[in-house]
Each structure stands twice: as C-alpha cells, then as structure tokens.
C-alpha positions, 0 to 999 in steps of 0.5 A: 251845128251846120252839119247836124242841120243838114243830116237831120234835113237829109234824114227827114227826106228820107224818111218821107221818101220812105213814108211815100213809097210805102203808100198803096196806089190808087186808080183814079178815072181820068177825063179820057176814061169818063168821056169814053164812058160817056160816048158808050152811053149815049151811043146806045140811047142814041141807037134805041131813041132814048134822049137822055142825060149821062152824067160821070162822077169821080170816086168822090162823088164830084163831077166829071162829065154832064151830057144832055142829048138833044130832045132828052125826056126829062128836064129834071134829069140835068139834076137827078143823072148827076145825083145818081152818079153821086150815089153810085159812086158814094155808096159804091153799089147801085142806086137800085139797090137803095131805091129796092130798099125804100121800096121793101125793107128799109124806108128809113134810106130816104132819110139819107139826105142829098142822096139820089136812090132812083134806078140809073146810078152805077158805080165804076169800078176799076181792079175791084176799086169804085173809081166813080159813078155813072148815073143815066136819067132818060124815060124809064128806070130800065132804060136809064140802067140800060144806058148806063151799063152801055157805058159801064161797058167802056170802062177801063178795067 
C-alpha cells in the first residue's frame, strides 16, 4: 500500500514536471526595463521643455512606473498618463488608434468604459509579444506621443 502510495505521488510529480515544461515562456517587463523606458522619455521632454507624466504598465495593464516632472502642464495627467498606458497595454495598439475611431467611424468606442482613447498611449512590445503600455500626458497629443516613442526607443527588444 506504502509502495503504490509513493509511485502514484512519484508519477503525479512527473507528470506536473512535464505539464510545466511544455508551457510556452513569456516575457514580462521588469522594474529595471520600465524605469530605463521611463528615464528615455523624460529625458526627451526634458530636452524639448515639455513637463510631462510618464507612466509604465505591465501586460496586464497594472502600474509599474508613475513619474511627474517638475512643472508638468497637466495636473489631470497623474490620471490620464496611467489610464493611456493601461489602454495601450489592454487593447495592445495605440490609444490614437482608438481615439481616430471615436473621432471617425466608431464612436461607439467611448462607451468602453475605465479605457482612456487619448493620444500618448503606446504599447511595449517584446519579440512581437505586448509586454506593457507607456502612456505620456504632457501639452499636446503630439507631444505626449513624442515622449512616449522616445521611450519606446529603450525598450528591450
């Protein structure tokens, strides 16, 4: 009994060891990655004098990162930078392209509700995997997408 006890126990480890190693890996945006993203976009609204908030999401949608710049234009920005990034992340395209289809054929998009369809949300894509969202509230749409390809550009690919 003793014995068959323990190989049934032995079988259903291996048999999970299995299951695990057959699951696919995923990336996942580190702490290291998000503030590296994050000093990237500040340092080009720092260099064009556009006071901004900068905000980094995980895949999830779920905060990693919240910067305010001194003097940033927009007090609103602490919650719309993390609501784009959300956006971003969630929807896995950029908040533009939601907010063109409010703006054009697809109103009905407003009604997504807790979503933020503004220019300045872009997701973080890793080896074609969304890995999180950046979302930039700063004076202008454009600049707010400016800032936030800037960090874009230190991503990890």
């Amino acid at each position: 009994m003793i014995k068959r006890i323990a190989l049934g126990a032995a079988l259903a480890l291996a048999s999970t060891t299995a299951f695990a190693a057959d699951l696919p890996q995923k990336p996942y945006l580190t702490l290291e990655a998000a503030r590296s993203i994050a000093a990237a976009a500040e340092a080009k609204a720092r260099a064009e004098g556009w006071p901004a908030v900068i905000a980094i999401t995980d895949d999830a949608g779920l905060p990693l990162l919240l910067l305010r710049m001194d003097q940033a234009m927009v007090p609103a920005g602490v919650e719309l930078a993390p609501g784009k990034a959300r956006t971003a992340a969630l929807f896995r395209r950029p908040t533009g392209v939601l907010e063109d289809a409010i703006n054009g054929n697809r109103p009905a998009v407003i009604t997504a509700r807790g979503f933020t369809p503004m220019r300045g949300g872009l997701p973080i894509t890793v080896g074609g995997q969304v890995v999180g969202g950046i979302g930039v509230s700063a004076d202008t749409p454009q600049h707010d997408e400016a800032i936030a390809q800037a960090g874009l550009a230190a991503a990890p690919k």
